[in-house]
VEXBAMI-576225 format. One line per field, with one value per residue: x, y, z of N, C-alpha, C in turn; residue in three letters. Coordinates in steps of 0.02 Angstrom, whole numbers, plus 50000, padded with zeros to 5 digits. Example, Ala and Ser with C-alpha at 12.3 -4.5 7.8 and 13.67 -1.06 7.14 Angstrom:
BEGIN
n.px: [50660;50642]
n.py: [49716;49888]
n.pz: [50390;50354]
ca.px: [50615;50684]
ca.py: [49775;49947]
ca.pz: [50390;50357]
c.px: [50660;50645]
c.py: [49835;50002]
c.pz: [50390;50394]
r: [ALA;SER]
//
This chain:
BEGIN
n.px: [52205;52122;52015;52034;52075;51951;51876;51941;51905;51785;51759;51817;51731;51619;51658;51672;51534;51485;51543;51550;51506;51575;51703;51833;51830;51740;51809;51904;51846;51705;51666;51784;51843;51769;51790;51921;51921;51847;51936;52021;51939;51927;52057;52105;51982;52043;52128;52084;52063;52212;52237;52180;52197;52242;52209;52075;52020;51960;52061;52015;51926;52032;52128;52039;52016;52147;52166;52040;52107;52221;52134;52069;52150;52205;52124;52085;52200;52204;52113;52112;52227;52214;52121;52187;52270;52194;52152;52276;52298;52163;52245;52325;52279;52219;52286;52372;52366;52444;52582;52748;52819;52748;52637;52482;52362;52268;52168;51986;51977;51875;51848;51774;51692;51667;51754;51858;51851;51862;52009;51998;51896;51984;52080;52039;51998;52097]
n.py: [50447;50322;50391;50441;50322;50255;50357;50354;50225;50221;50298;50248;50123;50197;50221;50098;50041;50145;50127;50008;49928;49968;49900;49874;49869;49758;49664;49649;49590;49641;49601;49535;49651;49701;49646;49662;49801;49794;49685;49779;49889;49805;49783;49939;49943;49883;49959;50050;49966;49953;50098;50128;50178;50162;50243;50282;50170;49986;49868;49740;49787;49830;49714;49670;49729;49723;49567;49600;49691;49583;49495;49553;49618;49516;49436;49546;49550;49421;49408;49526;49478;49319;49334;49410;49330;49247;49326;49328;49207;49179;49246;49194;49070;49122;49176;49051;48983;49037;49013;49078;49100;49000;48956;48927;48993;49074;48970;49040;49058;49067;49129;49114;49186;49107;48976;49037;49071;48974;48984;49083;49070;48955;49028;49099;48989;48949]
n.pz: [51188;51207;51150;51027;50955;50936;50872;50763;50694;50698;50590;50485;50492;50446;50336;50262;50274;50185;50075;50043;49922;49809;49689;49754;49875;49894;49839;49949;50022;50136;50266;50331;50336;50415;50527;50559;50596;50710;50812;50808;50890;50997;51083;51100;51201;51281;51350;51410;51544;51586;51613;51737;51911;52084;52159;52152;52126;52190;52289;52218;52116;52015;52018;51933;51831;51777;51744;51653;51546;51502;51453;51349;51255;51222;51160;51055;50984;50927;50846;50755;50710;50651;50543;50460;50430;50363;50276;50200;50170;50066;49977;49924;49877;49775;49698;49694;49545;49475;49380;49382;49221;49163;49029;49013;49053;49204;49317;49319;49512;49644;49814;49959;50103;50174;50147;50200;50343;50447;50483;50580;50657;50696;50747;50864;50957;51002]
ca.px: [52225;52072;51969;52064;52067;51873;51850;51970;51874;51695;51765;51833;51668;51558;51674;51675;51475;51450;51569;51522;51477;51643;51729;51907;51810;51699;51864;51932;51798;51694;51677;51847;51878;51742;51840;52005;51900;51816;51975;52045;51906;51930;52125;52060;51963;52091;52193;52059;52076;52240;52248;52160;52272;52235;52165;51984;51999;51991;52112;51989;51919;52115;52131;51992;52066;52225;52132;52022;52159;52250;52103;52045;52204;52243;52063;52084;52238;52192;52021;52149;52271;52168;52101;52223;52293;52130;52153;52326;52266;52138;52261;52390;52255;52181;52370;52437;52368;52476;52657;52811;52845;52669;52602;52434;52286;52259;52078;51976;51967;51832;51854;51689;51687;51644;51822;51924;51835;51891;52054;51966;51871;52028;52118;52000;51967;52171]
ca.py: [50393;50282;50443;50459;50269;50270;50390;50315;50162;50232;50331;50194;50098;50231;50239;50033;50056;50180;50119;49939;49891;49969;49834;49867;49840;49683;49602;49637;49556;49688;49569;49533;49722;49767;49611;49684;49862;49744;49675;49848;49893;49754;49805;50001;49955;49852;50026;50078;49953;49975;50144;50125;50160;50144;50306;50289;50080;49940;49825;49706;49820;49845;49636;49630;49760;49682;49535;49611;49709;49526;49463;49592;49626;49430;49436;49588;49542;49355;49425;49557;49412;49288;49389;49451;49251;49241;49344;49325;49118;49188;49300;49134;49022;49137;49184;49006;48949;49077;49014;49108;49065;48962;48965;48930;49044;49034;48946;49072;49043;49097;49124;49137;49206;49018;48937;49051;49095;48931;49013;49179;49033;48927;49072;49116;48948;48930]
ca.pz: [51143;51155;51096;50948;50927;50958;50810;50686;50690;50686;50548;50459;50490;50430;50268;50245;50266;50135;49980;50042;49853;49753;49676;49782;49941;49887;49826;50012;50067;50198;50324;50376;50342;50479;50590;50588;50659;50791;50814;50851;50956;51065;51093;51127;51261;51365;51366;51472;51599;51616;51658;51805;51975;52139;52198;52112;52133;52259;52232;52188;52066;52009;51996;51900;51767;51764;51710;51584;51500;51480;51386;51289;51231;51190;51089;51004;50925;50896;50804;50706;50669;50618;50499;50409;50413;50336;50199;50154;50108;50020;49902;49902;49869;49697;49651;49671;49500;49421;49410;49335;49173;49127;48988;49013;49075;49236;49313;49409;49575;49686;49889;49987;50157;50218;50152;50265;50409;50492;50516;50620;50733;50767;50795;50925;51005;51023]
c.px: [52164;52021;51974;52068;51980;51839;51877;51932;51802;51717;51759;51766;51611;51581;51660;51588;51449;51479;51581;51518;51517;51686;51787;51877;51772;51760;51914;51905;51761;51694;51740;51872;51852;51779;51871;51967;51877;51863;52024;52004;51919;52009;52115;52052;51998;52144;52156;52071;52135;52256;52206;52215;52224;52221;52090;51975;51999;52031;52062;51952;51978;52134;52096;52014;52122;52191;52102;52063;52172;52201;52069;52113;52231;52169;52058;52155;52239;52146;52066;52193;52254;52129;52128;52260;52260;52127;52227;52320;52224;52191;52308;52312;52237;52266;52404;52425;52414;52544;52706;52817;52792;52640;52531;52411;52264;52163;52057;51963;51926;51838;51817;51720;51690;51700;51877;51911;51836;51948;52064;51953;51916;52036;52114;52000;52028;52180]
c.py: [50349;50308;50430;50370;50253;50303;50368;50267;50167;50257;50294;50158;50118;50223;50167;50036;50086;50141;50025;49895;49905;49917;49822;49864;49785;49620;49612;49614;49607;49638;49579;49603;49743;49696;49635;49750;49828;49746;49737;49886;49888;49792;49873;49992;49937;49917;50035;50046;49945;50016;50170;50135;50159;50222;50295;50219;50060;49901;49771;49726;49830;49770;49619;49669;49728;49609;49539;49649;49634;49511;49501;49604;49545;49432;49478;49580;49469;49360;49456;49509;49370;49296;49400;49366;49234;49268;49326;49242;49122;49214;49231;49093;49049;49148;49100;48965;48974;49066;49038;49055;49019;49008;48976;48978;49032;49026;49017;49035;49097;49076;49152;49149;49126;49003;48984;49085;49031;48961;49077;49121;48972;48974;49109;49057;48925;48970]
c.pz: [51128;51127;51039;50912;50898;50857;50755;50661;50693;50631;50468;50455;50443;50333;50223;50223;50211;50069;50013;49954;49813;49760;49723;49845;49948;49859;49900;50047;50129;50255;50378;50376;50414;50547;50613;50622;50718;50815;50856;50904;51027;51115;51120;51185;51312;51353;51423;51555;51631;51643;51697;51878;52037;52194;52192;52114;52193;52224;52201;52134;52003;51979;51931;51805;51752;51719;51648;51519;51472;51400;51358;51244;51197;51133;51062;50951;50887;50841;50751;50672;50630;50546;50449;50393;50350;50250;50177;50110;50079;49951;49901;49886;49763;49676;49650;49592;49443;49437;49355;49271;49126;49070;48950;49058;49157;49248;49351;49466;49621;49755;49906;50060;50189;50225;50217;50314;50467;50526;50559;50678;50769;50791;50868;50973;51044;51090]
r: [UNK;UNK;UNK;UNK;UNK;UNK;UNK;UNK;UNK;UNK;UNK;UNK;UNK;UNK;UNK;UNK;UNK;UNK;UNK;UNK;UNK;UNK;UNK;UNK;UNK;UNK;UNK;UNK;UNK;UNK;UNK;UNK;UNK;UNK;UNK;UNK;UNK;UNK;UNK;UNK;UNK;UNK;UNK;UNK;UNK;UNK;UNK;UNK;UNK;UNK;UNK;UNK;UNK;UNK;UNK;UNK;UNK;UNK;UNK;UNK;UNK;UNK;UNK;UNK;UNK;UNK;UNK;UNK;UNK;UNK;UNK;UNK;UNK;UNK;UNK;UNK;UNK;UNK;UNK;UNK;UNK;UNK;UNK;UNK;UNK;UNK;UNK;UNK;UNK;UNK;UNK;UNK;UNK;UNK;UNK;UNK;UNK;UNK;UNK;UNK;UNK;UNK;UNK;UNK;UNK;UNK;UNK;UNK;UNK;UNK;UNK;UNK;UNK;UNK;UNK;UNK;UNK;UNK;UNK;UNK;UNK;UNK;UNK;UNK;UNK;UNK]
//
């Protein structure tokens, strides 16, 4: 499982990397795209420390997994959450000038990496 996770996400990486500069990946922003893989990363690796048992551990070896599972697993989905928080107030922020029924045009609206990466570093500091 975290093989096959392992490779999805280098895969994914390698693919974000190359078509980096087509328009449907520069309007998803790459950043937060290669987050949410971090993000999954992070989550990945606390598989490993849970399946650890108690033949091949000490328990204090065993404690200390139990532990790092917790928080890899609480920061890999806070980093993936965040994230995606992240973008969905980006797409409400450029869609809210457009309301049913209006008549007028709407403004553009431009969202920089800066405006909503506050909501990646609360989400983290929470």
């Amino acid at each position: 499982m975290v093989g096959i996770n392992y490779l999805l996400i280098l895969v994914s990486s390698i693919l974000l990397f190359i078509h980096r500069k087509k328009k449907i990946i520069l309007l998803a922003q790459p950043f937060f795209l290669a987050l949410i893989l971090l993000g999954s990363a992070v989550d990945t690796t606390s598989i490993i420390f849970m399946s650890r048992d108690s033949r091949n551990y000490t328990r204090r070896e065993l404690d200390n997994g139990c532990a790092a599972f917790v928080w890899l697993l609480t920061l890999g989905q806070m980093l993936t959450t965040a994230t995606l928080v992240a973008k969905i107030y980006r797409v409400k922020r450029v869609t809210s000038q457009m309301r049913p029924g209006a008549t007028n045009i709407a403004k553009k609206t431009k969202v920089t990496t800066k405006d909503v990466a506050g909501f990646i570093v609360g989400g983290l500091l929470i």
